[in-house]
C-alpha positions in Angstrom: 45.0 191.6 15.2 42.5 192.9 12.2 39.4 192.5 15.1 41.8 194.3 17.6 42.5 197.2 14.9 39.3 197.4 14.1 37.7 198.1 18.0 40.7 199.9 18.9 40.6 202.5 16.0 37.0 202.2 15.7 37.5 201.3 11.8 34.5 201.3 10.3 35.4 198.0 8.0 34.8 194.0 8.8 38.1 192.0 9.6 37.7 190.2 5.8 38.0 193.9 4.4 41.9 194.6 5.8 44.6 192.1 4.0 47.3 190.5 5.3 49.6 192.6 3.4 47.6 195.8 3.2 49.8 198.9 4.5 48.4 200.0 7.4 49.4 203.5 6.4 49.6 205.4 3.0 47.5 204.1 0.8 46.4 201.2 2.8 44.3 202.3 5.8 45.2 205.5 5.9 46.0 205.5 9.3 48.1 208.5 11.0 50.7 209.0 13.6 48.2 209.2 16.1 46.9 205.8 15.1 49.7 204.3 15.1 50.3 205.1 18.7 47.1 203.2 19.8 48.1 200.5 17.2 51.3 200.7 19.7 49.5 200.6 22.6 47.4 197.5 21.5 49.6 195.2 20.5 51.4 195.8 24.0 48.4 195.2 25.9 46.9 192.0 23.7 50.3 190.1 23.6 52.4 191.6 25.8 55.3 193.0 24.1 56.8 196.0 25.0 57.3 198.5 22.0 60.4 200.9 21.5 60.7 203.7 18.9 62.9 201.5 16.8 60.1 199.0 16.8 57.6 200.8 15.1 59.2 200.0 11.3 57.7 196.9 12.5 54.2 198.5 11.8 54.0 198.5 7.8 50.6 195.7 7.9 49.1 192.9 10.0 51.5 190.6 9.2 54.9 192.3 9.6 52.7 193.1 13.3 52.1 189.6 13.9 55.8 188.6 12.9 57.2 191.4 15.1 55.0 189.6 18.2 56.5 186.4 17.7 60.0 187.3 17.2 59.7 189.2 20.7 57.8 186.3 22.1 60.5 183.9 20.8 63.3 186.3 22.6 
């Protein structure tokens, strides 16, 4: 997911430099609304899981984004 971020948003940072935890927005990455549409459209097109509105609360760091992509998967 950090690797997909990374090309997607064209971060200028290596995949060891973005934590687990790290908020994506705020004061973690600082990334914007418009960011977190393509963070939308990646994680639909990597894993296949289609995202609603109400979904993207599921968007705070990597890992709530990798929990949200198994609890879909699972369903």
């Amino acid at each position: 997911m950090k690797a997909v971020l990374i090309e997607r948003l064209s971060l200028e940072l290596e995949v060891n430099e973005i934590s687990d935890d790290s908020p994506l927005f705020g004061t973690g990455l600082r990334l914007d609304s418009v960011d977190s549409l393509e963070v939308a459209i990646a994680v639909e097109s990597e894993f296949g899981v289609a995202i609603t509105d109400e979904d993207m609360q599921a968007f705070r760091s990597i890992n709530t984004i990798l929990d949200f992509v198994q609890e879909k998967g699972d369903a």
